[in-house]
C-alpha positions in Angstrom: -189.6 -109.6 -85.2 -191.4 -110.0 -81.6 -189.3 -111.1 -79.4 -190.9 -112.6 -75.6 -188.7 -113.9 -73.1 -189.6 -116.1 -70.0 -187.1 -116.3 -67.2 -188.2 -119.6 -65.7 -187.7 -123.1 -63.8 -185.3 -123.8 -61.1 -182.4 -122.9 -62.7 -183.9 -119.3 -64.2 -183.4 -120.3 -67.5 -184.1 -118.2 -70.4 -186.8 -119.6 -73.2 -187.4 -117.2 -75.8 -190.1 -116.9 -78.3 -189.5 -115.2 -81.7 -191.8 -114.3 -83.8 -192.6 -112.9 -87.2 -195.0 -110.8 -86.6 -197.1 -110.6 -89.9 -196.9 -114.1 -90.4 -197.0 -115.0 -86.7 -194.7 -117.9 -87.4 -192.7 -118.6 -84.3 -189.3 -120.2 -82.9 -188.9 -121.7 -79.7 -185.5 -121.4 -78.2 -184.9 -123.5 -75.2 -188.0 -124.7 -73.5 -186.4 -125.9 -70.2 -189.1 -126.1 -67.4 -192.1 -125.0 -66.7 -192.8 -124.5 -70.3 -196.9 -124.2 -69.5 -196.0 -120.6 -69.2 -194.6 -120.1 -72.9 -197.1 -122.6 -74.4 -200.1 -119.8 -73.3 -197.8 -117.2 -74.1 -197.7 -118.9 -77.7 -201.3 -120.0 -77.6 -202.5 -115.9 -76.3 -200.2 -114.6 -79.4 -201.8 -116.5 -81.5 -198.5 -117.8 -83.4 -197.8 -120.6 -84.4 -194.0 -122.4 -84.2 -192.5 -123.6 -86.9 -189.6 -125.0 -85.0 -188.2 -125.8 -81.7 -184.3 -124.8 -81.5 -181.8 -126.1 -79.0 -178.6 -123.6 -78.2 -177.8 -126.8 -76.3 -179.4 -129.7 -74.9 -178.4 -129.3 -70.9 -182.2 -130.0 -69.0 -182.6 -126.1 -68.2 -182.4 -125.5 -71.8 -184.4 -128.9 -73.1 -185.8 -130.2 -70.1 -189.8 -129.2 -71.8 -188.8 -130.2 -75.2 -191.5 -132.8 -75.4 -194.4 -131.3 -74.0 -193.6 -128.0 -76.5 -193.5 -131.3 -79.5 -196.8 -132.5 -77.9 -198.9 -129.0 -77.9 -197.2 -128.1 -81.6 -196.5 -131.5 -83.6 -195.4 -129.5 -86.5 -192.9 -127.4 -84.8 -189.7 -129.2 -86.1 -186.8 -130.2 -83.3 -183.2 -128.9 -84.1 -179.9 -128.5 -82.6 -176.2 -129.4 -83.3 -175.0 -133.0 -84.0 -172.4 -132.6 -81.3 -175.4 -132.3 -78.6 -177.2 -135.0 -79.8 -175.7 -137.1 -76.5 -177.1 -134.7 -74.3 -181.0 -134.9 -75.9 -180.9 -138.8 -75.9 -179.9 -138.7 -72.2 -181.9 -136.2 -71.1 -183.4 -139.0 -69.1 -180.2 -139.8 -67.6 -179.7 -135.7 -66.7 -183.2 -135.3 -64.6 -182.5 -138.5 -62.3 -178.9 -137.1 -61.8 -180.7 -134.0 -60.3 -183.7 -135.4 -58.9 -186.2 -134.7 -61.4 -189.0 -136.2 -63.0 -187.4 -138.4 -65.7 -189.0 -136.4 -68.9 -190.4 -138.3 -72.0 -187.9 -139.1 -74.9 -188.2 -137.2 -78.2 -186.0 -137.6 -81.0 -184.7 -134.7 -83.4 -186.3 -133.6 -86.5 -182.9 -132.3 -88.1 -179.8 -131.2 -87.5 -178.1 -127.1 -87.4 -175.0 -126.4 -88.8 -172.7 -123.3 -88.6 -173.9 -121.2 -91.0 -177.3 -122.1 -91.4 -180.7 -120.3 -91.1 -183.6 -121.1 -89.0 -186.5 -119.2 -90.3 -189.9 -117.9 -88.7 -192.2 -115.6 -91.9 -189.7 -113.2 -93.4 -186.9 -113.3 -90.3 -184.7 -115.7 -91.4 -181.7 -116.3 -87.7 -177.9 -117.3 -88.8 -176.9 -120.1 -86.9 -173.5 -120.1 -85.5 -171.3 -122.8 -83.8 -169.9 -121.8 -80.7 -168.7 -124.7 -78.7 -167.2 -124.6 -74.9 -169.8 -124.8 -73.0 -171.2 -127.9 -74.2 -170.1 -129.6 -77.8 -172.8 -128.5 -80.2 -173.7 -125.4 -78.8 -174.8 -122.8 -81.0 -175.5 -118.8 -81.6 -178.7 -117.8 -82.9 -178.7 -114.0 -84.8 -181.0 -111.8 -86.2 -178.8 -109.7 -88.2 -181.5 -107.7 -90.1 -182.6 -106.4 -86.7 -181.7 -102.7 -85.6 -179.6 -103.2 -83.6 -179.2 -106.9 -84.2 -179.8 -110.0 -81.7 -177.8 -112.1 -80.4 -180.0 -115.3 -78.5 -176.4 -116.7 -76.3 -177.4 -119.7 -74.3 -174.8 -120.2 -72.4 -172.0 -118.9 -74.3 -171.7 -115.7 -73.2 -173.5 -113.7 -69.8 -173.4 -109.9 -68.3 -170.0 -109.9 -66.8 -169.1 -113.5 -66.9 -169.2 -116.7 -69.5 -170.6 -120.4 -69.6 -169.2 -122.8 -67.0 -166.7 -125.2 -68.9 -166.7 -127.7 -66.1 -169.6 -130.4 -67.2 -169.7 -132.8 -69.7 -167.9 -132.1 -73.1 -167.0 -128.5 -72.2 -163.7 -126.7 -73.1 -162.5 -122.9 -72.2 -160.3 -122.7 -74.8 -163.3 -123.2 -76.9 -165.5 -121.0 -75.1 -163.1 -118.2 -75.6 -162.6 -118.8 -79.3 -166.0 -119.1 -79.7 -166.4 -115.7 -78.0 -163.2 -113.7 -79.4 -164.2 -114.9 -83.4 -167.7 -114.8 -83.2 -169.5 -113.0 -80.7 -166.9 -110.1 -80.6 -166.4 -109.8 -84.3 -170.7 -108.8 -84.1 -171.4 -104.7 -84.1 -170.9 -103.8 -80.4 -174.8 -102.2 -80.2 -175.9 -105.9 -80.8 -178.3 -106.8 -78.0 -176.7 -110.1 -76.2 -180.1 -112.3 -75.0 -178.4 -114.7 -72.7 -180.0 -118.1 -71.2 -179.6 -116.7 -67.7 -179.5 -113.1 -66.1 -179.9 -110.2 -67.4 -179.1 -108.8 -70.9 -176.0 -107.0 -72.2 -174.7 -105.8 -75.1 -171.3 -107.1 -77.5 -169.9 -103.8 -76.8 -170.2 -103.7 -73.2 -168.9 -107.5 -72.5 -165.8 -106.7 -74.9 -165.3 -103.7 -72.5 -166.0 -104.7 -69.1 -165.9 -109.1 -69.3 -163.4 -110.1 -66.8 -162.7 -113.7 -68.0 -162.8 -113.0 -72.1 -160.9 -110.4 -73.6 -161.2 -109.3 -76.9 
């Protein structure tokens, strides 16, 4: 599986791109802003998305969501049930911050835990981890070597998600951390929707505010 990553908008959120790469079927993960940069990413690759996926809806993560549904029509929307409120206002979330008030789009279907989201061959489990926000989910890649973990904002290099905004929980965040994310190998590579990356092994060693 390819795997491209694009740091971007002004909160330096991470989209990422995956990609089968003899199919060049694609996921989206979390077109936030400035998404202009991933859709010629996409468009250069020559892949072609079968689906957008949401680890949450906040606007870093969803603010693009539209304009990714308007360059690929047949790259279906998902994310949790429990973050549907967030999508729906997404309008409400830009004028809170000043932004441009972003054009509605409505969800193609919904993730579960345990699912599978799936680009050619690569099929990603989908797994509930909520704190930070109520339907946030874990995408992995568990036939990778070593295997991928796309976070959001569960889980960062030395620290976790803020639990402070709307629907969010610590003692959720840390159960979502200590039973699902820590219970992964410890070489899994940890792509988080801000910063840099880290590893399972290295946050169980060295987190400060999640213990194993």
């Amino acid at each position: 599986m390819k795997l491209l990553q694009f740091e971007i908008g002004p909160f330096l959120a991470r989209c990422v791109v995956l990609a089968d790469e003899a199919t060049r079927e694609a996921l989206i993960v979390d077109p936030g802003f400035d998404v202009e940069v991933v859709i010629e990413a996409v468009r250069e690759e020559r892949l072609e998305p079968r689906a957008i996926v949401l680890t949450h809806a906040h606007i870093d993560h969803a603010f693009g969501v539209a304009d990714v549904k308007r360059v690929f029509p047949a790259a279906r929307l998902l994310l949790h049930r429990e973050d549907l409120p967030l999508l729906h206002n997404l309008p409400m979330q830009a004028r809170m911050f000043g932004f441009p008030v972003p054009e509605e789009v409505l969800e193609d279907g919904l993730l579960a835990d345990g699912d599978h989201v799936a680009a050619g061959a690569s099929r990603l489990k989908v797994r509930h981890c909520p704190g930070h926000s109520p339907g946030h989910v874990v995408l992995l890649e568990e036939a990778a070597k070593p295997s991928i973990a796309v976070v959001g904002d569960v889980l960062f290099a030395g620290s976790i998600g803020r639990t402070d905004l709307w629907g969010g929980s610590f003692e959720l965040l840390e159960r979502s951390i200590r039973e699902v994310l820590y219970r992964l190998p410890g070489d899994t590579r940890v792509i988080c929707g801000h910063g840099p990356e880290t590893t399972i092994g290295e946050e169980m060693a060295t987190n400060p505010f999640v213990r194993p």
